[in-house]
C-alpha positions as CSV (number, residue, x, y, z in Angstrom):
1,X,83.4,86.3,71.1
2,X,85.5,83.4,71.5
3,X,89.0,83.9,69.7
4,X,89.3,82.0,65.9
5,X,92.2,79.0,66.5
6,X,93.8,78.0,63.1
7,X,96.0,75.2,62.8
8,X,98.8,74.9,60.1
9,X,100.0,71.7,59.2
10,X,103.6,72.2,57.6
11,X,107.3,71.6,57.7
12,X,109.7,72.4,60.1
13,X,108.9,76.1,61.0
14,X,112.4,76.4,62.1
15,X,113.5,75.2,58.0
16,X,111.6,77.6,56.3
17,X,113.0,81.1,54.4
18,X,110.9,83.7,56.0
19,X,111.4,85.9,53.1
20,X,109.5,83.7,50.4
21,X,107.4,81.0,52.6
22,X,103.4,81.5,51.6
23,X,102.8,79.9,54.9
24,X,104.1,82.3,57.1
25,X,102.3,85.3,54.9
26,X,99.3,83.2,56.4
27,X,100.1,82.8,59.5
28,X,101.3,86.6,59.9
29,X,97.7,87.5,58.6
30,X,96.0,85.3,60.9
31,X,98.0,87.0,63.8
32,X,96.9,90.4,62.7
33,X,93.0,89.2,62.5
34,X,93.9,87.8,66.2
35,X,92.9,84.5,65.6
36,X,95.4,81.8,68.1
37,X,97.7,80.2,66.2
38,X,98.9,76.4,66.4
39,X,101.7,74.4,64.0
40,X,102.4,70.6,63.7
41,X,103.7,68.0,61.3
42,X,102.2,64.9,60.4
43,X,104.2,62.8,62.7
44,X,102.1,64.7,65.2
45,X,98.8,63.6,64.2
46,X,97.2,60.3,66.3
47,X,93.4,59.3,66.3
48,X,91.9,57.4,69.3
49,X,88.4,56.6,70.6
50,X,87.1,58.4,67.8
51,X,88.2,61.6,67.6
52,X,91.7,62.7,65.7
53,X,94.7,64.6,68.0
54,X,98.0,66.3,67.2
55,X,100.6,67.2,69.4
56,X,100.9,71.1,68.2
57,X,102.6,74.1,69.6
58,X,101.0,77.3,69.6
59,X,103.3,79.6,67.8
60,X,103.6,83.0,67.7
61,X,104.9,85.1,64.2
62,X,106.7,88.2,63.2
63,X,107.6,89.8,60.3
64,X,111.4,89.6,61.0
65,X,114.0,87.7,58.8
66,X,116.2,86.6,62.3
67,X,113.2,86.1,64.6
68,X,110.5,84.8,62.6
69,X,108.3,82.6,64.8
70,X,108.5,81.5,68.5
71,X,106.7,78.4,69.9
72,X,105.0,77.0,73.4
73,X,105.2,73.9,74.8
74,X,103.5,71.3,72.7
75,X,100.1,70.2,73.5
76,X,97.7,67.6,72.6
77,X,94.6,68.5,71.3
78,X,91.3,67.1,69.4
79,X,91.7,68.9,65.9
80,X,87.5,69.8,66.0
81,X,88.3,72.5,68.1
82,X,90.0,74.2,65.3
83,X,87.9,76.3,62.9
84,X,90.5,76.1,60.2
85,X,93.6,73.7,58.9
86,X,95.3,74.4,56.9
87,X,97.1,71.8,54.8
88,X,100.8,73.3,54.0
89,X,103.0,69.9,54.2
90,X,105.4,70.2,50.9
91,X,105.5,67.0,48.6
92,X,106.6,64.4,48.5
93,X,103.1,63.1,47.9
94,X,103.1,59.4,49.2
95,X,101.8,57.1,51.5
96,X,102.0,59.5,54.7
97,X,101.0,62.5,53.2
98,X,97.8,60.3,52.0
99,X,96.9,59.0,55.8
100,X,97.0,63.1,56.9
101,X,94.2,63.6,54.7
102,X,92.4,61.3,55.7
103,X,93.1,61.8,59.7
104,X,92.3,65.6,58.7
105,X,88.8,64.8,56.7
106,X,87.7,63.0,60.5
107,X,88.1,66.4,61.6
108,X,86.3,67.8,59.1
109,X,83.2,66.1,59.5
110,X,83.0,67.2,62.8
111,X,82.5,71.0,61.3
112,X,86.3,72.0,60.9
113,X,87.2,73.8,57.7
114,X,90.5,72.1,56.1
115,X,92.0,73.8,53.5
116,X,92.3,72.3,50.8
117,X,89.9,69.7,51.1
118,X,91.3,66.7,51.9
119,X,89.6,64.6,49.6
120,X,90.6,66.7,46.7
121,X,94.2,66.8,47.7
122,X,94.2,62.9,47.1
123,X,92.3,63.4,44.1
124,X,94.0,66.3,42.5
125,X,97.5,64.6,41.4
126,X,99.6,67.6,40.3
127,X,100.7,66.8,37.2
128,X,97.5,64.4,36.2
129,X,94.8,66.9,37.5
130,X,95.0,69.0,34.1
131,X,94.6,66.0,32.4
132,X,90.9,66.9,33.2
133,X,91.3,70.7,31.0
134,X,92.8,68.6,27.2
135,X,92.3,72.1,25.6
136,X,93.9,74.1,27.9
137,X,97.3,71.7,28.3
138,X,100.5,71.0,25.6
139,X,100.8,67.8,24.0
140,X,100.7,65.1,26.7
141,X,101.2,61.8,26.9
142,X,101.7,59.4,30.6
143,X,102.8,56.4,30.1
144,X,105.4,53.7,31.4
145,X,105.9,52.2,28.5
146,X,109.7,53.4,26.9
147,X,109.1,52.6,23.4
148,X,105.6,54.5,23.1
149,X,107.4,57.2,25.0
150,X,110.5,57.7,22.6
151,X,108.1,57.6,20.0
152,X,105.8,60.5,21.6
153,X,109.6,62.3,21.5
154,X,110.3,61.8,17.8
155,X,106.5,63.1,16.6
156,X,107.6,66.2,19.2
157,X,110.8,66.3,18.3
158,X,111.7,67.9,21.7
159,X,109.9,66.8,24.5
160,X,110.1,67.3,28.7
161,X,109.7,64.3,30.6
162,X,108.8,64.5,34.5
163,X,107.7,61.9,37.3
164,X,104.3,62.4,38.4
165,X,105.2,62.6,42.2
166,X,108.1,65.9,41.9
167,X,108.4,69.1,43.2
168,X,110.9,71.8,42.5
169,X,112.2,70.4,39.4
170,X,113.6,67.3,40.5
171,X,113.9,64.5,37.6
172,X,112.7,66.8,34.8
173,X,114.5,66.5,31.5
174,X,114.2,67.7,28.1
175,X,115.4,65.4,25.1
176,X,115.1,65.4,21.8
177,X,115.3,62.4,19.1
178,X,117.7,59.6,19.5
179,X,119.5,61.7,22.2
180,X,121.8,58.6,24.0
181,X,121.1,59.3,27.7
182,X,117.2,58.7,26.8
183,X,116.9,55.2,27.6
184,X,119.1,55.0,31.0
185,X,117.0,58.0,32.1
186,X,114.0,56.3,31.3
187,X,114.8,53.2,32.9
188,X,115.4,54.7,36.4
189,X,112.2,57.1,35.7
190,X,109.7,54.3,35.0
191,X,111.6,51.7,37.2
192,X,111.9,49.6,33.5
193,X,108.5,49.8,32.8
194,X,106.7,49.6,36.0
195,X,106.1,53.4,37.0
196,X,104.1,55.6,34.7
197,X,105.6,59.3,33.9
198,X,104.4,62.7,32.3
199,X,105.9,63.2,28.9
200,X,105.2,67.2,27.3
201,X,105.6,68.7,24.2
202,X,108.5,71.5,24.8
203,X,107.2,74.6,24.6
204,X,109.6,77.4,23.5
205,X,107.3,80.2,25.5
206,X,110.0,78.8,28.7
207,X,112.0,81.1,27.8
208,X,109.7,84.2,29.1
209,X,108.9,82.6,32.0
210,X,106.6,79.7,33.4
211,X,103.9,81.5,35.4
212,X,102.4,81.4,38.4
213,X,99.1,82.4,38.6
214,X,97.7,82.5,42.2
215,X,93.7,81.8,42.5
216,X,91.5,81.8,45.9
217,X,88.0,80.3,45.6
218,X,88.4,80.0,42.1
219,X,89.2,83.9,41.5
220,X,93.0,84.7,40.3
221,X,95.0,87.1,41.7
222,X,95.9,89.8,39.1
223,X,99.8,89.4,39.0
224,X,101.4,86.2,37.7
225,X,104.9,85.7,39.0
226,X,107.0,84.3,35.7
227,X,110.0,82.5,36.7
228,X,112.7,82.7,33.7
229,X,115.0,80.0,33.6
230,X,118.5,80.8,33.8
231,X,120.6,81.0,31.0
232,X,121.6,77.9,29.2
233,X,118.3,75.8,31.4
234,X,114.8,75.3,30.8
235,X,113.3,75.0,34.3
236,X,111.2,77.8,35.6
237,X,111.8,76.4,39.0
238,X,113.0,79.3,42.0
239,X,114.6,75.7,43.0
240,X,116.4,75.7,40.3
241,X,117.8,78.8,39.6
242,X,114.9,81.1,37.8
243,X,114.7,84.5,38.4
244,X,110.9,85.5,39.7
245,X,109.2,88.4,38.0
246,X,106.2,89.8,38.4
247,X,103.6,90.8,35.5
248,X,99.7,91.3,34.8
249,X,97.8,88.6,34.2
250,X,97.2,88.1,29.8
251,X,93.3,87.8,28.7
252,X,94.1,84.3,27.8
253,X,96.0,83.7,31.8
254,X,92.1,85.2,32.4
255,X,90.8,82.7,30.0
256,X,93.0,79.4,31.7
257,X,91.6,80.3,35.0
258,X,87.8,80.3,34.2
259,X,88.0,77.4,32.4
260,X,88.9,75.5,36.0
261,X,87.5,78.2,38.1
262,X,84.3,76.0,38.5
263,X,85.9,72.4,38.9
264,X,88.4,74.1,41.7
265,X,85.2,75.5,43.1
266,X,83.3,72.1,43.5
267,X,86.3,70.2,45.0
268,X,86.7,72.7,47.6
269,X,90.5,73.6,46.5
270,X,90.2,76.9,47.9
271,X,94.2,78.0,47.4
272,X,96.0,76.9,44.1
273,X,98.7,77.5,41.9
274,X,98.2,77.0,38.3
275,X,101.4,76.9,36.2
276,X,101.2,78.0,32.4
277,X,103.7,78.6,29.8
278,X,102.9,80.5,26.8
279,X,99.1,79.7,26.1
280,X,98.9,76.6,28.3
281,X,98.6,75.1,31.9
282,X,101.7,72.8,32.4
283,X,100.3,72.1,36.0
284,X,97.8,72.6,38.9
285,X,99.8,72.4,42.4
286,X,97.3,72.2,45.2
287,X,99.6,70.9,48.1
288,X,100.7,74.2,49.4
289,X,101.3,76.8,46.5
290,X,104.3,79.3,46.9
291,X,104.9,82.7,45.7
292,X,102.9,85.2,47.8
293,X,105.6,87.1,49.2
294,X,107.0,88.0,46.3
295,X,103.6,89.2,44.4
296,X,102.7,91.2,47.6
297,X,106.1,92.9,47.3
298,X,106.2,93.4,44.1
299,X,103.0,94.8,43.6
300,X,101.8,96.0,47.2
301,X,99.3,93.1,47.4
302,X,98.5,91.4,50.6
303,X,97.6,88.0,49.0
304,X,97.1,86.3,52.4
305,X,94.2,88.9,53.2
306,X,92.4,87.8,50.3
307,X,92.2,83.7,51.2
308,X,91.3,84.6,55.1
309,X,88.6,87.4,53.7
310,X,87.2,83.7,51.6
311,X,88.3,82.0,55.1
312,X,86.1,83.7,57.5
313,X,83.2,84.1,55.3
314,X,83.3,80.5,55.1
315,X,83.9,79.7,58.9
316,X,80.7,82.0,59.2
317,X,78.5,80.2,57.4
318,X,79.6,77.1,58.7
319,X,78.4,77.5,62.1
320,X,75.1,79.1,61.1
């Protein structure tokens, strides 16, 4: 039986902190299924006479802090004769990130599994995806407009503002009525007017921790990792200082997840992170979703397993 070749599609390998990276827990289980593994970036990626290439490197892992990874001489090759890709590039989410997906849906017509679905990437802004689950989200409004936006504030009270393209915690505030630094900061945000932004009730719940709940074909992992803020902010960000814990999963986290368990299904967005605080999803990430390492220590999980158990099913019936 010919050998199972999986290609990741991420950042510098070389960047990454192999304690915490998800993508590395991945590749470490592919290496002990035995499947070849190969890495690239989307600079890497070129189409011609029909058929979509990269110039990848096949890369070896290990479990080791100082010697995580070693890689080959790159190669070109035709990205069909991968059975899986998976799409790990971090935001941001613009113009190049958009021509990957579609370069990677070529290959998937030709029979090569891409998770997540390409399509579905460029669908599933974010921040606007939960727009699609009203009962399960705070307050919301997204708007450019900075008079309808201060008054969203004053009904509030207190309200968090984000852009609809950040990661990490970049550009989010929290303001409350008539606070002075509102209209500068929405000025740059919306580019005066132009650029539409998320605008959130505040929910007080930050203060136990904005949770990550990990889901693989629609099915959440048990353990939520809450990220408290540190003291005296309100951003459960690792980025920006929160401390990650690790808890069980509430019967309303349980009730969240099935009520986008079917739509994640449909679109083919095998691997997400859904992030709720208190009794409501604040945000669906489907890029490349984080916190595996530190569930699977915390709890003796092996998260990774899980997704490549859903991955070779799925590359089975594919070529049946």
């Amino acid at each position: 039986m010919k050998k199972i070749k999986i290609a990741v599609l991420m950042d510098n390998i070389n960047n990454i902190n192999p304690k915490k990276d998800s993508s590395l827990a991945m590749m470490l289980e592919a290496s002990k299924r035995g499947w070849e593994i190969y890495t690239f970036n989307t600079c890497d990626l070129f189409a011609q006479d029909g058929s979509v290439f990269a110039n990848c490197a096949k890369t070896t892992v290990h479990d080791n802090l100082n010697h995580w990874f070693k890689k080959e001489t790159n190669t070109i090759m035709i990205l069909s004769e991968f059975n899986v890709i998976l799409m790990r590039k971090d935001p941001p989410f613009n113009m190049n990130y958009i021509y990957a997906t579609y370069l990677l849906e070529q290959s998937e017509n030709k029979n090569t599994l891409i998770i997540n679905k390409p399509q579905s990437l460029r669908d599933a802004n974010e921040k606007l995806f939960a727009l699609n689950f009203p009962h399960c989200i705070p307050k919301t409004l997204i708007s450019s407009n900075q008079m309808q936006i201060k008054t969203f504030i004053k009904i509030q009270n207190t309200a968090i503002i984000k852009p609809l393209d950040g990661m990490g915690g970049h550009d989010i505030f929290k303001f409350k009525t008539n606070d002075i630094k509102i209209d500068a900061i929405l000025k740059r945000l919306t580019n005066n007017g132009k650029k539409p932004i998320m605008v959130q009730e505040f929910l007080p719940d930050i203060t136990k921790g904005d949770k990550r709940i990990l889901l693989i074909n629609g099915k959440p992992v048990d353990y939520a990792l809450a990220r408290i803020p540190a003291k005296g902010n309100f951003k459960g960000n690792l980025a920006a200082g929160a401390i990650g814990i690790g808890q069980p999963l509430s019967k309303h986290d349980y009730y969240l997840c099935k009520q986008i368990s079917p739509t994640l299904k449909a679109k083919g967005l095998i691997f997400v992170g859904l992030d709720v605080i208190g009794d409501y999803i604040t945000e669906i990430n489907v890029t490349s979703p984080t916190c595996i390492r530190e569930l699977d220590k915390q709890f003796n999980l092996n998260i990774a397993g899980e997704l490549f158990d859903v991955i070779e099913q799925k590359i089975k019936i594919s070529h049946y």
